[in-house]
N, C-alpha and C positions, 0 to 999 in steps of 0.2 A: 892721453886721457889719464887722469889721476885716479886715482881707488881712495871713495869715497869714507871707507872702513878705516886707509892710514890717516885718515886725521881723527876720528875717534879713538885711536889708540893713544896719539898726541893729547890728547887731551884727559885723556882717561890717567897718564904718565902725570902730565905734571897735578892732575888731582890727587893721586896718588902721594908726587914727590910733598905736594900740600899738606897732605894732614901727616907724611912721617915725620917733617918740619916742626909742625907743630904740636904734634906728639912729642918729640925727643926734645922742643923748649917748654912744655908744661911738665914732661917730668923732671927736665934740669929746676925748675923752677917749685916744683913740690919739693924736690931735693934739699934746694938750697934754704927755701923760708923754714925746715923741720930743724934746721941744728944751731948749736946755741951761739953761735957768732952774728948769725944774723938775728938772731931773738936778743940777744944782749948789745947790737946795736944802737937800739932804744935806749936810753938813760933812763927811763922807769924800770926797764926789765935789765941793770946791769946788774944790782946786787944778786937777780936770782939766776943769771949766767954764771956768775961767782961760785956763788954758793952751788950748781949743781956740778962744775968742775971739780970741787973737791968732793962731790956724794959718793956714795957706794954708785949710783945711778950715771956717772960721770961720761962711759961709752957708750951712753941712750942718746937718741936727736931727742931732741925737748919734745917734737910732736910723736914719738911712741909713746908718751906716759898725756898730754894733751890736747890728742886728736883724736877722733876714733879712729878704729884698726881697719874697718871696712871700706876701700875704696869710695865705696858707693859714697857712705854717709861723711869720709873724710873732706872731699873735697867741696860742697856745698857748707861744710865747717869754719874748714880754712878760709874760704874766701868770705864766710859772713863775720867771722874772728877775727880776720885782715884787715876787714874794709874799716870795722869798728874800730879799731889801735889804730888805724893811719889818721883815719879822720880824728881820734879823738887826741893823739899826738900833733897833727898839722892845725888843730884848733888850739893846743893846751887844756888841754880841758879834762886834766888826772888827777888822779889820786899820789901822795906818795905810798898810801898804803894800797897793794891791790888785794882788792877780795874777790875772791871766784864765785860766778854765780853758781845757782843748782847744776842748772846744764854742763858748765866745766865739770864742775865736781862730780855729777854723774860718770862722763867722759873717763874724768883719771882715775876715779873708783875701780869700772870696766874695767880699765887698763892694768890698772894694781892686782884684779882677780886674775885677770887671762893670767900674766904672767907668773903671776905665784898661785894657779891654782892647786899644784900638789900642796901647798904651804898652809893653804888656807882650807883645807879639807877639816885641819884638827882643829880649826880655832873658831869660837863661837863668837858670829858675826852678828849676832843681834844686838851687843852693849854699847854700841857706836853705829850711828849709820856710814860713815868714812871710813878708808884704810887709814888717811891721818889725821886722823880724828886722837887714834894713840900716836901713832909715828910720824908727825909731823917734822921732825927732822933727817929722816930716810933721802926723801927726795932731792931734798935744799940743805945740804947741813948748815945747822945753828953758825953763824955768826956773830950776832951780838943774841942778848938776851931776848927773850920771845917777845919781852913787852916794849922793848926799841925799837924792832926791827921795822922794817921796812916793809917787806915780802909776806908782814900779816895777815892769815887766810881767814881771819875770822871776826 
């Protein structure tokens, strides 16, 4: 007679082996779409892969300064952010200049404060709503003139 328990266990096993599966390829896969080789894949986003290899910002994955920080809210981000650049690369259908909407710019704002909030304790944040609003070449340094550029935020 079989013991009806070992095949629950079987089963219990490979659901288990299931979701570490697929856990360990959606974290390889958060991993990989955050850092700028694959963001500068795109030939819209090459000049700003460029440009953040040489920033002060250079050892950041593109999604610490363009995603939010909270799992929660990153991942329903990334995938609405994703879906919108594939589709809108697989149609053609860009800009060469990209402008961020509020909600980006909300997102890297966050980001700008979490990280420099000792920085930003002394400085009066009300004469710009953006961090680069003044330091708009912090992130991305200036490559050509602001008014050529490509990677114009505004």
């Amino acid at each position: 007679m079989t013991d009806p328990g070992g095949k629950r266990w079987i089963y219990l096993s490979l659901a288990l082996a299931v979701v570490l599966v697929a856990g360990t390829a959606m974290g390889f896969a958060m991993q990989t779409t955050d850092q700028a080789t694959f963001c500068g894949s795109c030939h819209v986003m090459r000049e700003a892969a460029w440009t953040h290899k040489q920033s002060i910002h250079a050892k950041l994955a593109c999604n610490e300064c363009h995603a939010p920080a909270d799992l929660s809210a990153k991942i329903p981000f990334k995938v609405a952010t994703g879906s919108a650049d594939i589709t809108a690369n697989l149609a053609k259908h860009y800009s060469d200049v990209i402008h961020a909407q509020k909600k980006h710019k909300d997102v890297v704002n966050a980001n700008c404060l979490r990280c420099h909030e000792t920085t930003t304790t002394t400085v009066a944040m009300d004469s710009k709503p953006y961090c680069v609003d003044c330091h708009r070449s912090v992130p991305h340094k200036t490559r050509t003139p602001i008014s050529t550029r490509k990677v114009a935020d505004g």
